[in-house]
C-alpha positions in Angstrom: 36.4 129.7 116.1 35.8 132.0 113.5 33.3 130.2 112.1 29.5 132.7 111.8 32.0 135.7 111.0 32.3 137.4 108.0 36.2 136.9 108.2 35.7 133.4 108.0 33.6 133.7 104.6 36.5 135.5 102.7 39.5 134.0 104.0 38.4 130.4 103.2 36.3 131.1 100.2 32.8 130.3 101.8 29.3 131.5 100.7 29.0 134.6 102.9 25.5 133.7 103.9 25.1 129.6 104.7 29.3 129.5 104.8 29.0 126.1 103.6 28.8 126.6 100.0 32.9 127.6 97.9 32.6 131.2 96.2 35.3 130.4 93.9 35.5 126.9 91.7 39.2 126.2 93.2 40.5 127.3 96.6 43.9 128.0 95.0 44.6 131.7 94.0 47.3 131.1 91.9 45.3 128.4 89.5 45.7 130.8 86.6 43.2 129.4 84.6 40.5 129.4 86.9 41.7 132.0 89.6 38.4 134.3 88.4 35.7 131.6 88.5 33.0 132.0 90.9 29.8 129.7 91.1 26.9 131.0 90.2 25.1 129.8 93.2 26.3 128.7 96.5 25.6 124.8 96.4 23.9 124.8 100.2 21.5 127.8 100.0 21.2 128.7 96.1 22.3 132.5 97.0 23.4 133.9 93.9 26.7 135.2 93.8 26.5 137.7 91.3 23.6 139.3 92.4 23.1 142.5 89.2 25.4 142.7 86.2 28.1 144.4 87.1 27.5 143.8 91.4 31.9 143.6 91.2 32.7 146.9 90.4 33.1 147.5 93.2 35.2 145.3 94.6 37.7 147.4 92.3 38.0 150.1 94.9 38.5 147.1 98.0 40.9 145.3 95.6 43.1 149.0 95.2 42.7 149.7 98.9 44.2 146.2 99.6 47.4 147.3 97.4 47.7 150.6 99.0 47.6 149.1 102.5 50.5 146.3 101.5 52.5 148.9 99.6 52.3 151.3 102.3 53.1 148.9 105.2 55.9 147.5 103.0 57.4 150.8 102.5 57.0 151.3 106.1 59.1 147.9 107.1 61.2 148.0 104.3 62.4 152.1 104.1 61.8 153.1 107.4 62.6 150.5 109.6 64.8 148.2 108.4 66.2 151.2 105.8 67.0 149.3 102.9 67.5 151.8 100.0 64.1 152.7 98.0 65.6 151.6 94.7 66.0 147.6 95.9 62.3 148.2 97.5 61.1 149.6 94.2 62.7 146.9 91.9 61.0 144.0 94.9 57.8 146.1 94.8 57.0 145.6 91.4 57.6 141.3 91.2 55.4 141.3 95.0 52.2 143.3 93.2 52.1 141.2 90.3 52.3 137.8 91.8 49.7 138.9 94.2 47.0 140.1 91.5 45.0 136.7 92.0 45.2 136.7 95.9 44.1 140.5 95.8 41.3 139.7 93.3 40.0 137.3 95.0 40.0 138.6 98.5 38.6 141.6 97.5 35.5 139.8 95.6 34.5 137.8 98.6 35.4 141.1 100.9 32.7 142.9 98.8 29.8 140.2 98.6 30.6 140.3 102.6 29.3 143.8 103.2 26.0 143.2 101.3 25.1 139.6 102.7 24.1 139.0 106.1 25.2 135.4 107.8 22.1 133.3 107.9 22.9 129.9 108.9 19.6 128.4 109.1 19.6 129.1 105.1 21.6 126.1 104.6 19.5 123.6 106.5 16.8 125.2 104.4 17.9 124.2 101.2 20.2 120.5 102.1 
């Protein structure tokens, strides 16, 4: 269903161009030893996933929008709606950002690699 979108590539860690190939060693997040480790080439097509030192950098600025959109829409559910006091949200807040570092890291690495690399399935046939 979502296969041949770019959703599909970051949400379950897939080569943004052959989506065949895993960005990341392991598929789980929260594998704190190797939550950071990316190939260095997808194994179907050989696209290399780091393409210039440095290419992440900017996955900084995806990685802080991604916190300001689940802080915001937290704060939004949480004070607003359901108007639990700001000092229990604020003491929750803290324990929620920290755990999801790896998920945020992550996502935000395969969201950037997304906006630069086209989805080219007949690279995968061309390399198997």
């Amino acid at each position: 269903m979502l296969k041949g979108t770019k959703l599909y590539s970051i949400l379950f860690n897939k080569c943004p161009r052959c989506q065949e190939g895993d960005f990341f060693i392991t598929n789980n997040a929260y594998d704190l030893k190797r939550f950071d480790k990316m190939h260095t080439h997808c194994s179907h097509c050989d696209l290399r996933f780091e393409p210039e030192p440095g290419f992440f950098f900017g996955a900084m600025y995806v990685s802080y929008a991604f916190y300001v959109a689940f802080i915001i829409s937290t704060f939004v559910l949480f004070n607003v709606l359901l108007q639990i006091d700001l000092t229990y949200y604020l003491i929750g807040l803290i324990p929620a950002l920290i755990m999801l570092t790896p998920f945020f890291f992550r996502l935000a690495r395969r969201t950037w690699i997304n906006i630069f690399v086209r989805y080219k399935p007949d690279q995968a046939k061309a390399h198997s």
